[in-house]
PAKEDO-774761 format. One record per residue (C-alpha): chain; residue number from 0; y negated, z, x negated. Coordinates in Angstrom, 1 decimal. Layout:
REM residues N
rec mol->A	seq->NUM	c2->Y	c3->Z	c1->X
...
//
This chain:
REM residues 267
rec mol->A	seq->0	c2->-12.2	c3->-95.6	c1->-26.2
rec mol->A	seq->1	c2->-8.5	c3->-96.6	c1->-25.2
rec mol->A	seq->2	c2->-7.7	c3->-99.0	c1->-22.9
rec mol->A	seq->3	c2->-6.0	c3->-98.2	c1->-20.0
rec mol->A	seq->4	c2->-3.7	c3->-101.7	c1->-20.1
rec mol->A	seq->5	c2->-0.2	c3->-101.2	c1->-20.9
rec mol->A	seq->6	c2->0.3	c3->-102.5	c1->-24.4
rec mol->A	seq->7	c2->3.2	c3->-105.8	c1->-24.6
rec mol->A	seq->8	c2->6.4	c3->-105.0	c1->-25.9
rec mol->A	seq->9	c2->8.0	c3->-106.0	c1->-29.0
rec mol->A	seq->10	c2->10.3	c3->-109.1	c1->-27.1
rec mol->A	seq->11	c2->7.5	c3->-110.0	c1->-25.4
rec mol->A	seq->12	c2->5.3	c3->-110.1	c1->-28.7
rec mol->A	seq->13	c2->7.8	c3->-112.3	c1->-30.3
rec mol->A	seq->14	c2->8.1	c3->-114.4	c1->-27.2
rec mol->A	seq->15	c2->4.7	c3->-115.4	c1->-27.6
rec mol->A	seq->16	c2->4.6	c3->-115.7	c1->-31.3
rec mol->A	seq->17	c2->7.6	c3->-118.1	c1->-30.8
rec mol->A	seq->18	c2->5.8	c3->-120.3	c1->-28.7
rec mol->A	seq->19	c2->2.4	c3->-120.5	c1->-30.1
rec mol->A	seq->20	c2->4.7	c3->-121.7	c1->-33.4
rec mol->A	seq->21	c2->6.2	c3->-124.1	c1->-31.5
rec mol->A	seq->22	c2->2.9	c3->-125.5	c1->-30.1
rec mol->A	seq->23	c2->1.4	c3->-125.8	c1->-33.7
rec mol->A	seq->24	c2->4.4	c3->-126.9	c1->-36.1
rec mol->A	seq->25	c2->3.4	c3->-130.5	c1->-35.4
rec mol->A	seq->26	c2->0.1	c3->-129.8	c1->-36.3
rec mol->A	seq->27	c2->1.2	c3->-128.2	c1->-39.7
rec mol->A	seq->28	c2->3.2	c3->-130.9	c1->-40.6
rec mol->A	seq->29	c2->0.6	c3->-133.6	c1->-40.4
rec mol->A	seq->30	c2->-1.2	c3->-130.5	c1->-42.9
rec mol->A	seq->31	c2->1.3	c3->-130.8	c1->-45.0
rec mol->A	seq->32	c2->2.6	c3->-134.1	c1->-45.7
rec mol->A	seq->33	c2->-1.5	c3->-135.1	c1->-45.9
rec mol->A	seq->34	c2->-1.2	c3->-133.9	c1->-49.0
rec mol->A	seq->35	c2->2.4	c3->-135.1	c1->-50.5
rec mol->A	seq->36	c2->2.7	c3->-137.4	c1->-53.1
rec mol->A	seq->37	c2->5.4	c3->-139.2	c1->-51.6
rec mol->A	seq->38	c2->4.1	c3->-142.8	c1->-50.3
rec mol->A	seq->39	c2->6.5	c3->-144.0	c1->-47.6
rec mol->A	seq->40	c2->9.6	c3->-141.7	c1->-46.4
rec mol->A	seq->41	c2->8.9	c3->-137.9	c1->-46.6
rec mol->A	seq->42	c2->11.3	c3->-135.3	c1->-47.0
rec mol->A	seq->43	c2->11.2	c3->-131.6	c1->-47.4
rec mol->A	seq->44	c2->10.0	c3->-130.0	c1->-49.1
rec mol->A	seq->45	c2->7.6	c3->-132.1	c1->-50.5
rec mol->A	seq->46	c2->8.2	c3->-133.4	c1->-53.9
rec mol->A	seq->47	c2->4.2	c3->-132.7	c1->-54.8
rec mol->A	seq->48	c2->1.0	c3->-132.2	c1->-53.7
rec mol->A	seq->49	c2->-1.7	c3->-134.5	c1->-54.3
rec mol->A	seq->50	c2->-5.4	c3->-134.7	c1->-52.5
rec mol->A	seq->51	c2->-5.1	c3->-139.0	c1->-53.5
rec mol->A	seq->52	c2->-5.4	c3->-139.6	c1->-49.7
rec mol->A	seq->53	c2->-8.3	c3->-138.3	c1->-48.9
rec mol->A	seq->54	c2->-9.7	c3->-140.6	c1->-51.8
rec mol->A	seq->55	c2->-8.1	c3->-143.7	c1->-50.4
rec mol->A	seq->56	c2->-9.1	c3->-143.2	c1->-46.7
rec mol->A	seq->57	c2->-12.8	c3->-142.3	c1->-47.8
rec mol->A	seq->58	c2->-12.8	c3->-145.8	c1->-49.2
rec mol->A	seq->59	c2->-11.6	c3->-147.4	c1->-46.1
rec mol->A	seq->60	c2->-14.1	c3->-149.1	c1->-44.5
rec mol->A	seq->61	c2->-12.2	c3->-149.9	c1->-40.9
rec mol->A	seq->62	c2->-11.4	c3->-145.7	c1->-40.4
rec mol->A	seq->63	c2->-15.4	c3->-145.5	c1->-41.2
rec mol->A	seq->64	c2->-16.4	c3->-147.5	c1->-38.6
rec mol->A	seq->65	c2->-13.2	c3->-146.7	c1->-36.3
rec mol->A	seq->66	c2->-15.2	c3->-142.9	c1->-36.9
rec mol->A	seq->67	c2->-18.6	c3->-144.1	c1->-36.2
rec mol->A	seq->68	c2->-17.4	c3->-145.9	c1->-33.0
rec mol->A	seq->69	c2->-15.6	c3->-143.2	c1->-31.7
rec mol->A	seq->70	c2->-18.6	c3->-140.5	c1->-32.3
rec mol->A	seq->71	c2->-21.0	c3->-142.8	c1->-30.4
rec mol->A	seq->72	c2->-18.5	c3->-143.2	c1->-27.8
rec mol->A	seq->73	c2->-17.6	c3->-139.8	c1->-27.3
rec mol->A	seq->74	c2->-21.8	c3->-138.5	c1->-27.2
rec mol->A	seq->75	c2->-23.3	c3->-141.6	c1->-25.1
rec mol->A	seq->76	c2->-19.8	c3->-140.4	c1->-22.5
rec mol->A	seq->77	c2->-21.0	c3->-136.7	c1->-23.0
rec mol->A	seq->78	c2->-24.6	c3->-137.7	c1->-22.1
rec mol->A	seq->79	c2->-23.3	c3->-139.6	c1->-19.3
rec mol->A	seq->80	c2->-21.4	c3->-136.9	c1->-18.1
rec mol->A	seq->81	c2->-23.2	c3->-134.0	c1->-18.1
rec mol->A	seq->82	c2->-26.2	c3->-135.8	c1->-16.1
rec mol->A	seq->83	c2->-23.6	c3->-137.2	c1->-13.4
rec mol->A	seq->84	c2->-21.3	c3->-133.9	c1->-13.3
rec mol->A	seq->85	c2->-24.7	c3->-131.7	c1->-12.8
rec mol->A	seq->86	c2->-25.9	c3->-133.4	c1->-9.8
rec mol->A	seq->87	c2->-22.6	c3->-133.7	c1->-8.6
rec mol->A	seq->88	c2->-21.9	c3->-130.1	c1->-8.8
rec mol->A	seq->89	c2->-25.5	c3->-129.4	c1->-6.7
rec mol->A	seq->90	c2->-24.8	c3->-131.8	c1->-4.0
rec mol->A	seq->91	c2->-21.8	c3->-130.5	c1->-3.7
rec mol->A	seq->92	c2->-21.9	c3->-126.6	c1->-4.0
rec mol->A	seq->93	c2->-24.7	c3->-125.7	c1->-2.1
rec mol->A	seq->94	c2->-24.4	c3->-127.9	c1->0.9
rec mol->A	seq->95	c2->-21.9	c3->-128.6	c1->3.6
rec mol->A	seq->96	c2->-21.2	c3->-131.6	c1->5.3
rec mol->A	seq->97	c2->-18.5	c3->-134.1	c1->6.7
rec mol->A	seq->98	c2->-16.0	c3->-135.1	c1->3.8
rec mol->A	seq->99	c2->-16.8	c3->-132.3	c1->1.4
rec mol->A	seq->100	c2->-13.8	c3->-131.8	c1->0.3
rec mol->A	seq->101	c2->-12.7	c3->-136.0	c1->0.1
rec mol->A	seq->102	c2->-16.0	c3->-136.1	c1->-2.2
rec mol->A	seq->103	c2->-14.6	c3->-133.6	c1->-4.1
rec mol->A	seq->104	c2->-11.5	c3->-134.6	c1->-4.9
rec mol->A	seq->105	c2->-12.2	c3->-138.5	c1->-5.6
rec mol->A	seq->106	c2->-14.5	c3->-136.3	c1->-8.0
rec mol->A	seq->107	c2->-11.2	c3->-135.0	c1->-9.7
rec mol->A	seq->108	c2->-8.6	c3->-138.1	c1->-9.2
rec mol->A	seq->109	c2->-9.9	c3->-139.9	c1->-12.7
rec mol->A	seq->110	c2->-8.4	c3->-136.6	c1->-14.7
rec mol->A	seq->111	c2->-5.7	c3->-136.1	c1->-11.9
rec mol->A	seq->112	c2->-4.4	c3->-139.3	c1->-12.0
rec mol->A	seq->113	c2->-2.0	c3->-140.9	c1->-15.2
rec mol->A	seq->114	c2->-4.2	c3->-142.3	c1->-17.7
rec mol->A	seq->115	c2->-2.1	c3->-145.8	c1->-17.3
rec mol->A	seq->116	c2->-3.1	c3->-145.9	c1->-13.8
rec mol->A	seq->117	c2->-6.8	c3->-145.2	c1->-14.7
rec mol->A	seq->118	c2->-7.2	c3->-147.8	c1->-17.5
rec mol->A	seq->119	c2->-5.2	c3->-150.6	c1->-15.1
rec mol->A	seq->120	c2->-7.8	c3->-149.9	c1->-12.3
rec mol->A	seq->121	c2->-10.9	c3->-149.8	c1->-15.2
rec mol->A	seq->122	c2->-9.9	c3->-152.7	c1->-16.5
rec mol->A	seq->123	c2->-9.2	c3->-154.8	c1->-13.1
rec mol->A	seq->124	c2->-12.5	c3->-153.6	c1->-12.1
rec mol->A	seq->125	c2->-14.3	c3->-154.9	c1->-14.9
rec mol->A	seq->126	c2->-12.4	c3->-157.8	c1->-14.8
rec mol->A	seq->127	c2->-13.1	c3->-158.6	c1->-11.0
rec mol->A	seq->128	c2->-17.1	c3->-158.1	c1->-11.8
rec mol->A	seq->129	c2->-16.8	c3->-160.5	c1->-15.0
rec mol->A	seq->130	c2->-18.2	c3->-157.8	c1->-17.3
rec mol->A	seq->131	c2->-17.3	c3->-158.6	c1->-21.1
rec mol->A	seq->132	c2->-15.3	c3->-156.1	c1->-22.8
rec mol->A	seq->133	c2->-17.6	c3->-154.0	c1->-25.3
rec mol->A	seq->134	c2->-18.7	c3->-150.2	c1->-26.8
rec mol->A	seq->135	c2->-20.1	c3->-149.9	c1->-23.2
rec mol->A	seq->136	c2->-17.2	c3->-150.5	c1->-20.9
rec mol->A	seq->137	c2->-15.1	c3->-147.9	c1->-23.4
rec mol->A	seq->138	c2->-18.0	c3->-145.7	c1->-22.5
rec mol->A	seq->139	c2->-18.0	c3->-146.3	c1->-19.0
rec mol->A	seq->140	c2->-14.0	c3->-145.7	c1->-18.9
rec mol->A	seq->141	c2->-14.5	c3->-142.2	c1->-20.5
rec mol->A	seq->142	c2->-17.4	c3->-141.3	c1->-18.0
rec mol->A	seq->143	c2->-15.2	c3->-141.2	c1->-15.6
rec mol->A	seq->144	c2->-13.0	c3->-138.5	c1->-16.2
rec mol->A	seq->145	c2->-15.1	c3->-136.6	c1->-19.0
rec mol->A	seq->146	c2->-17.5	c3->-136.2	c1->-15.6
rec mol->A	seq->147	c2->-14.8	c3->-133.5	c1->-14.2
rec mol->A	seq->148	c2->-15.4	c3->-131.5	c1->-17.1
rec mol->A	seq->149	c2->-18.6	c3->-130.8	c1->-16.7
rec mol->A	seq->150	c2->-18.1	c3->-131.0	c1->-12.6
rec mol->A	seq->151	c2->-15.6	c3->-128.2	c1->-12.9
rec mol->A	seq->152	c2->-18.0	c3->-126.0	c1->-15.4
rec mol->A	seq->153	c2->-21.1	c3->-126.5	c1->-13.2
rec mol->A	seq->154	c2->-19.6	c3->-126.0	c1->-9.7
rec mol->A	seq->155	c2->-17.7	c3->-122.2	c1->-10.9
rec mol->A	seq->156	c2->-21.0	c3->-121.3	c1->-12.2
rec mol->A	seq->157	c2->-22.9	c3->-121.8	c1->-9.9
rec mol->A	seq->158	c2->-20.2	c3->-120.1	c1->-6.8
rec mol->A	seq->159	c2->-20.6	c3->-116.9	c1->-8.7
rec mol->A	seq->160	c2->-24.3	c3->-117.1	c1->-9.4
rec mol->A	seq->161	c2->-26.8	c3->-115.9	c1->-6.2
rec mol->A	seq->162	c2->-28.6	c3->-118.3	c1->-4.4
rec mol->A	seq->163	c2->-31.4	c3->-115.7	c1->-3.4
rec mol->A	seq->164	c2->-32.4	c3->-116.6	c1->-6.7
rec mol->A	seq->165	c2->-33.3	c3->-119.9	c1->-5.5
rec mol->A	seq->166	c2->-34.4	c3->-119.1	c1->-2.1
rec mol->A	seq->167	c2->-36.8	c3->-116.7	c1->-3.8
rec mol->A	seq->168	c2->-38.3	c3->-118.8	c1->-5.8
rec mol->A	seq->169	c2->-39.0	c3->-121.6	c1->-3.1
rec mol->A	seq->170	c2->-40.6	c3->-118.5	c1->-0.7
rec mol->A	seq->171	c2->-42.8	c3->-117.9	c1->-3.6
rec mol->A	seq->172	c2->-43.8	c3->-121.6	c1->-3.9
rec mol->A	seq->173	c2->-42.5	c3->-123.2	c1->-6.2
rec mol->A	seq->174	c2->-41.3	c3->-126.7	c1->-5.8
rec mol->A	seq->175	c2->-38.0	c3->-128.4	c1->-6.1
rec mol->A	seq->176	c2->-38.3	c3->-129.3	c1->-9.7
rec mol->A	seq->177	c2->-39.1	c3->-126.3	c1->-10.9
rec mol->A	seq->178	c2->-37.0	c3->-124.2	c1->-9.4
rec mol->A	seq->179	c2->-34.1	c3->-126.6	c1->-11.1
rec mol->A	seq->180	c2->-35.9	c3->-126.5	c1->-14.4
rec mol->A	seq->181	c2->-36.3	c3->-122.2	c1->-14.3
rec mol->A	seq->182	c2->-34.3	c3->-120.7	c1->-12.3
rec mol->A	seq->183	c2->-30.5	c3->-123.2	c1->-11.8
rec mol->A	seq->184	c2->-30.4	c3->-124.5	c1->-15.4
rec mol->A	seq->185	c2->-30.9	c3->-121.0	c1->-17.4
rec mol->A	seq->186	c2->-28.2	c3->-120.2	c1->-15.3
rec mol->A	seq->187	c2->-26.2	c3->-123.3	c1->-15.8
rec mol->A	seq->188	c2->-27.0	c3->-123.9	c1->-19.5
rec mol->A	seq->189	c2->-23.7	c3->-122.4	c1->-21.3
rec mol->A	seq->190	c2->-21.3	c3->-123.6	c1->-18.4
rec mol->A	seq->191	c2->-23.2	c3->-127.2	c1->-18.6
rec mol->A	seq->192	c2->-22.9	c3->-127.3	c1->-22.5
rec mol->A	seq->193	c2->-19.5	c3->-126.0	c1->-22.6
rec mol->A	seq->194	c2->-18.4	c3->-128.8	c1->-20.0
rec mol->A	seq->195	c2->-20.3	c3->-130.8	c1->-22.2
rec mol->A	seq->196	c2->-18.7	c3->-130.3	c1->-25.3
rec mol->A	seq->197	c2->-14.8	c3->-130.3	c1->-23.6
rec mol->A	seq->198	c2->-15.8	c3->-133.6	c1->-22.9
rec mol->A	seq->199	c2->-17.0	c3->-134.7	c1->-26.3
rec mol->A	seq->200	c2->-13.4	c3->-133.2	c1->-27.3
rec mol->A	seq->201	c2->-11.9	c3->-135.6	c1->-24.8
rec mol->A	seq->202	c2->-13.3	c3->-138.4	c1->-25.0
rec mol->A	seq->203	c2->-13.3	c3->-138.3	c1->-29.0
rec mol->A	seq->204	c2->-9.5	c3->-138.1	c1->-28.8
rec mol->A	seq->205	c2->-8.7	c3->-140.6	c1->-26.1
rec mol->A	seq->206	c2->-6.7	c3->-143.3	c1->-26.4
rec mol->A	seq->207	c2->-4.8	c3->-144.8	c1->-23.0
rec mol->A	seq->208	c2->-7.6	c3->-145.7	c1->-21.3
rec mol->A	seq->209	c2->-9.5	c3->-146.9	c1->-24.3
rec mol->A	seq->210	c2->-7.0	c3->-149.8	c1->-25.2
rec mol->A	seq->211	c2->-7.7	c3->-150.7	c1->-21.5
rec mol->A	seq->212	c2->-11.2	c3->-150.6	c1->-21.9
rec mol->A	seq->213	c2->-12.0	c3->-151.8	c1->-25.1
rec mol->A	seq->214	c2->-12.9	c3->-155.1	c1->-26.4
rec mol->A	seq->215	c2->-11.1	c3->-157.3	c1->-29.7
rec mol->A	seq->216	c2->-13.8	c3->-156.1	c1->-32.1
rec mol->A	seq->217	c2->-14.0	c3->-152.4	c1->-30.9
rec mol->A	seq->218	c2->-11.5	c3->-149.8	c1->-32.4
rec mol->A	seq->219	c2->-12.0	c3->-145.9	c1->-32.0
rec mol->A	seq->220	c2->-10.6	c3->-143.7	c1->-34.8
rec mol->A	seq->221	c2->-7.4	c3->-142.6	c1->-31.9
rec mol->A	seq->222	c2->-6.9	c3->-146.8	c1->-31.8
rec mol->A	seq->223	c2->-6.6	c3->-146.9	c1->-35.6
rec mol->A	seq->224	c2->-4.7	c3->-143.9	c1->-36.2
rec mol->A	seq->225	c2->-2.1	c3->-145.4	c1->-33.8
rec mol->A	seq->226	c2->-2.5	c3->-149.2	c1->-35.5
rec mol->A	seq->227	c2->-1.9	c3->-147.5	c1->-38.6
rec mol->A	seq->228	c2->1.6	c3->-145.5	c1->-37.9
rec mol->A	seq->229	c2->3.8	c3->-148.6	c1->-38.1
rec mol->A	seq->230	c2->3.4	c3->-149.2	c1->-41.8
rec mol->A	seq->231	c2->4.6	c3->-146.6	c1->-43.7
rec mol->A	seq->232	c2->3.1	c3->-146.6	c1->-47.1
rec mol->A	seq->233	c2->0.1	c3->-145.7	c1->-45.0
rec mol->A	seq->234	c2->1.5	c3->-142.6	c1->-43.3
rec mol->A	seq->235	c2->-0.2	c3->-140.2	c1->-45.7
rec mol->A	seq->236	c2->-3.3	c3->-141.6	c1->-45.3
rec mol->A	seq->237	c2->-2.7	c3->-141.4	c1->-41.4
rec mol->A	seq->238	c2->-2.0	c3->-138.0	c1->-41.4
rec mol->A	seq->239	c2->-5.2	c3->-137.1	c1->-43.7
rec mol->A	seq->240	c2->-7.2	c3->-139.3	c1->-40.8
rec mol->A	seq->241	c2->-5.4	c3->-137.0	c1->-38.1
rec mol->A	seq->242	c2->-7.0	c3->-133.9	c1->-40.0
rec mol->A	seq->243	c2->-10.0	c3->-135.5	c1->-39.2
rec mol->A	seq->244	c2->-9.8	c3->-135.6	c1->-35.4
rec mol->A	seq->245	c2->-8.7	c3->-132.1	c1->-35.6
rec mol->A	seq->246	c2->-11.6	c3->-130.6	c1->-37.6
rec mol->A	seq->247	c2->-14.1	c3->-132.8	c1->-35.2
rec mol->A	seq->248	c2->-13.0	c3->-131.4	c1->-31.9
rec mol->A	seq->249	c2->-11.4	c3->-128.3	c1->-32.6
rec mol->A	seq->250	c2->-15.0	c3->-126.5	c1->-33.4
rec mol->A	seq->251	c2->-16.1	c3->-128.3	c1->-30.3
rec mol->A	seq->252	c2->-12.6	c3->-126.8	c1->-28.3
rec mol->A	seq->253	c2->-13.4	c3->-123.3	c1->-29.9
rec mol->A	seq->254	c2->-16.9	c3->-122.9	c1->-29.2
rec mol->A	seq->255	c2->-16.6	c3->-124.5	c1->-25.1
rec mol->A	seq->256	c2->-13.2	c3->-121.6	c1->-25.1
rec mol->A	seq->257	c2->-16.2	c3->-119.2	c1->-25.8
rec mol->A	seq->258	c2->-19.2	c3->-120.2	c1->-24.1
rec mol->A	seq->259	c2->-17.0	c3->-120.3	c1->-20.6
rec mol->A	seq->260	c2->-15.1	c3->-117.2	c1->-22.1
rec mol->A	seq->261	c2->-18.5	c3->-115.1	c1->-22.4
rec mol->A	seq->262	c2->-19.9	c3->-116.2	c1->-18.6
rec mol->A	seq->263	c2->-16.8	c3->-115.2	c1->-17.0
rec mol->A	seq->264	c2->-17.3	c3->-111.8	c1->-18.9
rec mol->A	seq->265	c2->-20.7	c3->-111.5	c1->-17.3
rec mol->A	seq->266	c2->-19.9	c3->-112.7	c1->-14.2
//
């Protein structure tokens, strides 16, 4: 069957393909000089290609636990979240009341706002209430805006989906609880898990608000990567830590692009 959309031209084709290159070069360079066998200054081409790095940063013990911190980080946040951008989302999509819309967008100002200005006002807060810096205040700083993620996920499901649904299922006597449990979670469950996972992505790679929120002894992998980048016989092994990140939360990126990408199809 042929599709009745007009088809892009050629220009516009390579207009595309231009950018999309652009995007990603960086990307393919830290690919590529993960492997050179130059220690310290690169050029190009590369001299040789070696896998050595990946054998020195495996015996690394600080980007093991740098990896383990950020991981719990990033799925205690998630957790976190999901439970606080879900009841968020109901309290504020099916109801109307006085200062809605102020609710909603103090809701968004954590992602909205520069992440400077979010880790100065984190990090004065926590001072002010005397709370010692730790795993959990890092957590509590990614909360905060990883919550919008899932707020945003939550609250465009559930505008397109009917609430005779729910109105039906209350008529026919069931309580509160269940209708949440049967009827508003089935239809929530792939826009609550791929809010879910873009926060997961997020959180996993931040890095502004967690040097405001972290503690002396607490290092994610994005604080060690950076620590790392000013000595330069350690660049290759840098990049081969970057490859990392990118394997961890691009799987994450793809999968929330199609769980949201399939429920606006359905919709």
């Amino acid at each position: 069957m042929r599709s009745d959309q007009p088809r892009a031209s050629w220009p516009l084709k390579l207009a595309a393909f231009a950018v999309i290159a652009f995007l990603n070069f960086p990307v393919l360079v830290i690919f590529l000089y993960a492997f050179t066998t130059e220690e310290a200054a690169f050029t190009f081409p590369p001299p040789g290609l070696t896998t050595t790095w990946f054998g020195v940063l495996f015996q690394r013990e600080d980007f093991w636990r740098a990896l383990a911190t950020s991981l719990q980080v990033a799925a205690i946040a998630t957790l976190v979240a999901m439970a606080l951008g879900t009841l968020l989302a109901l309290a504020l999509s099916r109801t109307k009341f006085f200062g809605k819309e102020m609710i909603s967008l103090l809701v968004l100002l954590p992602i909205a706002l520069p992440g400077i200005v979010t880790g100065i006002a984190l990090r004065s807060s926590i001072n002010q209430y005397g709370i010692p810096f730790s795993m959990w205040t890092i957590i509590i700083g990614h909360a905060t805006f990883c919550v919008v993620t899932v707020y945003n996920n939550a609250v465009a499901r559930l505008r397109r989906s009917s609430p005779s649904m729910n109105e039906a299922s209350m008529d026919l006597g069931a309580t509160a609880l269940q209708t949440f449990r049967y009827i508003i979670l089935p239809t929530m469950a792939t826009a609550l898990l791929a809010g879910g996972l873009l926060a997961f992505a997020l959180s996993f790679d931040e890095i502004i608000v967690t040097n405001f929120t972290a503690g002396p002894q607490q290092q994610t992998l994005p604080i060690w990567i950076y620590n790392q980048l000013p000595r330069p016989r350690d660049r290759p092994v840098t990049n081969v830590a970057a490859i990392f990140t990118i394997l961890i939360t691009l799987p994450a990126l793809l999968v929330a692009y199609r769980l949201t990408r399939g429920g606006d199809e359905q919709a």
